[in-house]
C-alpha positions as CSV (number, residue, x, y, z in Angstrom):
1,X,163.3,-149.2,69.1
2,X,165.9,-149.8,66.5
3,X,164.4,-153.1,65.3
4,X,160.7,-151.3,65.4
5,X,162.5,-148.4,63.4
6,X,163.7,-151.3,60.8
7,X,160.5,-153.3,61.0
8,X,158.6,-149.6,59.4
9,X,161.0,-149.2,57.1
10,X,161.4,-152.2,55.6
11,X,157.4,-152.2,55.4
12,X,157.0,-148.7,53.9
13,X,159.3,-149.2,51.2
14,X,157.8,-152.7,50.7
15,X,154.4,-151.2,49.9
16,X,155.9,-148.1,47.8
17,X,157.8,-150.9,45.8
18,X,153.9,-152.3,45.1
19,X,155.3,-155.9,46.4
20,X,152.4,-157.5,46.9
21,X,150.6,-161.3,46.1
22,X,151.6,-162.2,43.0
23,X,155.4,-161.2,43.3
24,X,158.3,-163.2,43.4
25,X,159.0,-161.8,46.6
26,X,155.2,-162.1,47.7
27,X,154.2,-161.0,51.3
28,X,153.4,-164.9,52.1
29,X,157.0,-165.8,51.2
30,X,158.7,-162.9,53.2
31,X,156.8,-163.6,56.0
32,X,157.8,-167.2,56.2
33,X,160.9,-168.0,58.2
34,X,162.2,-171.0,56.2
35,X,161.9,-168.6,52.9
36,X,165.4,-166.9,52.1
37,X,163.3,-163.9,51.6
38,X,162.9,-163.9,55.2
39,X,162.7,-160.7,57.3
40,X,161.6,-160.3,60.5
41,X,160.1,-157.1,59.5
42,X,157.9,-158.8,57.5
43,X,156.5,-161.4,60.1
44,X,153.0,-160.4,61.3
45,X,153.5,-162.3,64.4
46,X,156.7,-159.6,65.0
47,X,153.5,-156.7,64.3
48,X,151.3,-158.5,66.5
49,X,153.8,-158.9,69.8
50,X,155.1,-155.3,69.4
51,X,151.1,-154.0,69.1
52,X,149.9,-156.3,72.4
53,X,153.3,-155.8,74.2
54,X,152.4,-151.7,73.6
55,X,148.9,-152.4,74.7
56,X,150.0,-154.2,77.5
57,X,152.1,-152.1,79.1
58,X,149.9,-148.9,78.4
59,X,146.7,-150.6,79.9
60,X,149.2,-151.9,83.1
61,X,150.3,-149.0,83.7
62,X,146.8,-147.0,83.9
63,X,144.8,-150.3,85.8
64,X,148.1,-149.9,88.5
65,X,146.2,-147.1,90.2
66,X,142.8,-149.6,90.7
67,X,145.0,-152.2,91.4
68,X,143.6,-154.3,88.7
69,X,145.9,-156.2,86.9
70,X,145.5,-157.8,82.7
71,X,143.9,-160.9,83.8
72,X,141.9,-159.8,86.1
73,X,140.8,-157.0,83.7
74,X,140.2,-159.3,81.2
75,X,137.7,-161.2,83.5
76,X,135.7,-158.0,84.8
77,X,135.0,-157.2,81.1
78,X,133.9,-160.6,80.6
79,X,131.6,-160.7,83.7
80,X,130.6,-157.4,82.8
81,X,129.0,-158.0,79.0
82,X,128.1,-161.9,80.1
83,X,126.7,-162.5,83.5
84,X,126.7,-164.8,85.1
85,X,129.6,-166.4,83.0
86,X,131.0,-170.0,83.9
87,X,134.9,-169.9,85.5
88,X,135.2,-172.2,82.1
89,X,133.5,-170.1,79.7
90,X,136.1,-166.9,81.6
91,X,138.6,-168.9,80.8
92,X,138.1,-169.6,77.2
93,X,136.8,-166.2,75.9
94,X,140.7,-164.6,77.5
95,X,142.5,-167.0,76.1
96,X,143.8,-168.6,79.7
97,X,144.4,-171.7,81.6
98,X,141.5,-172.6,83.8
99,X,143.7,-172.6,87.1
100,X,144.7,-168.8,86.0
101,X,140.9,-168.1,85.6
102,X,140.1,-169.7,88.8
103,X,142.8,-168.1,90.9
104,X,142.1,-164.7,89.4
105,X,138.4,-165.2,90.1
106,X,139.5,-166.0,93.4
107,X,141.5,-162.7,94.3
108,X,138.5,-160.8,92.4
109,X,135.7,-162.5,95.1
110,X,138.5,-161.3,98.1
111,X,138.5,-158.6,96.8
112,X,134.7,-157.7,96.9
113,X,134.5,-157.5,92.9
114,X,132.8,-160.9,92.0
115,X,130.4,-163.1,93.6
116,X,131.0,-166.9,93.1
117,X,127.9,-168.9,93.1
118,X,127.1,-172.3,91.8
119,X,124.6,-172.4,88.8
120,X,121.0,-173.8,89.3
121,X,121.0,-175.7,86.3
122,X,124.1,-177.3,86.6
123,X,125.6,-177.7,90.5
124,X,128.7,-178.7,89.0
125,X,129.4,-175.3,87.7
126,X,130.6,-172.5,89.3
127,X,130.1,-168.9,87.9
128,X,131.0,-165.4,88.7
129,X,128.9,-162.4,89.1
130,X,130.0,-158.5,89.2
131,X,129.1,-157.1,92.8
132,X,128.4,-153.4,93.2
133,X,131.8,-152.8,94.0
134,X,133.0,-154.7,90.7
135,X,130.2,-152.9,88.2
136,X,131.9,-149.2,90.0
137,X,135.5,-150.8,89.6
138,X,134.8,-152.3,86.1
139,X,133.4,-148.6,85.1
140,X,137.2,-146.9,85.9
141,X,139.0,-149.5,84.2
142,X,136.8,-149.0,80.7
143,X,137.1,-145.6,80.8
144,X,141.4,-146.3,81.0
145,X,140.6,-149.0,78.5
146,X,139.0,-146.7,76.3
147,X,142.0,-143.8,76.5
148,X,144.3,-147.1,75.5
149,X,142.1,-147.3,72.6
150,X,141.4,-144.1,71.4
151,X,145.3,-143.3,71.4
152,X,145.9,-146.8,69.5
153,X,143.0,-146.2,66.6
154,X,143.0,-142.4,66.2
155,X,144.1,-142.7,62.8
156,X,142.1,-145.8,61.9
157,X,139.0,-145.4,59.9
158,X,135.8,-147.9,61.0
159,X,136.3,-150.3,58.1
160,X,140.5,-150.5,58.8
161,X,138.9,-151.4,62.9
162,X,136.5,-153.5,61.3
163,X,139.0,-155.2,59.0
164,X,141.9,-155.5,61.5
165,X,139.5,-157.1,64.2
166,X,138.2,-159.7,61.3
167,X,141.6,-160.7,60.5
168,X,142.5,-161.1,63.8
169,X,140.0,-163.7,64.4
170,X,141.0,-165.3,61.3
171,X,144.4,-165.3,63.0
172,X,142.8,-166.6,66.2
173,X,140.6,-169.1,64.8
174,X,143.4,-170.8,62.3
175,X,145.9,-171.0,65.6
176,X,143.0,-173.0,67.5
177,X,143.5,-176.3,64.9
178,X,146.6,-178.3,66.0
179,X,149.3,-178.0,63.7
């Protein structure tokens, strides 16, 4: 909490300062590690990990009751907006291994949530469909997804959600290219 405390203030007076771009002390440089300027306060990957760590532990905490746990939540939303989806395709879109996919598809099918069923174009590909049971279970875990999100983004305006969601794919996409 300390460090969070530190993180916020160092940001706030940061910004009332104006620092910005074209500063000698310029966000870019701050945020570098090898930079003397360096503060952890201004790393975005520090922002980042504190915001999903927050998430995380908000949205394990309300899935506990369905006994649903991230990755498996992760792969009922998936299922949910693209069925049938390929155990591949699960595991790239949440950003998993394949043998994490697989095995959480696995405990989803015991569990009644997902169908697994080879696709008739390709019999080399597996893919899993929502059963009854999963579209009822996927319904209670949006709507605890959705209190996650309306406590995260009740300030937020639609452009700062818009905005924040394009820059994190920009963050995203850049990471995908070997350094």
């Amino acid at each position: 909490m300390q460090v969070k405390r530190r993180a916020n203030h160092a940001l706030k007076h940061a910004a009332v300062r104006g620092e910005g771009s074209g500063s000698r002390g310029s966000a870019r440089r701050r945020s570098d590690p090898t930079a003397a300027e360096f503060q952890l306060a201004y790393w975005p990957f520090f922002h980042m990990n504190m915001a999903v760590r927050s998430y995380d532990l908000e949205m394990k905490r309300l899935l506990k009751s369905s006994g649903i746990d991230m990755p498996r939540w992760r792969i009922l939303m998936l299922a949910h907006e693209h069925s049938p989806i390929s155990v591949s395709e699960v595991a790239e879109r949440a950003v998993m291994e394949l043998s994490t996919a697989t095995r959480a598809i696995q405990r989803l099918a015991a569990d009644g949530l997902i169908n697994v069923r080879t696709r008739a174009s390709d019999l080399r590909v597996s893919e899993a469909v929502l059963t009854a049971q999963g579209r009822a279970a996927t319904e209670r875990v949006i709507r605890a997804a959705s209190r996650v999100f309306q406590q995260a983004f009740a300030g937020f305006s639609d452009a700062e959600i818009t905005a924040l969601n394009a820059l994190l794919t920009r963050v995203h996409t850049a990471l995908r290219e070997p350094v």
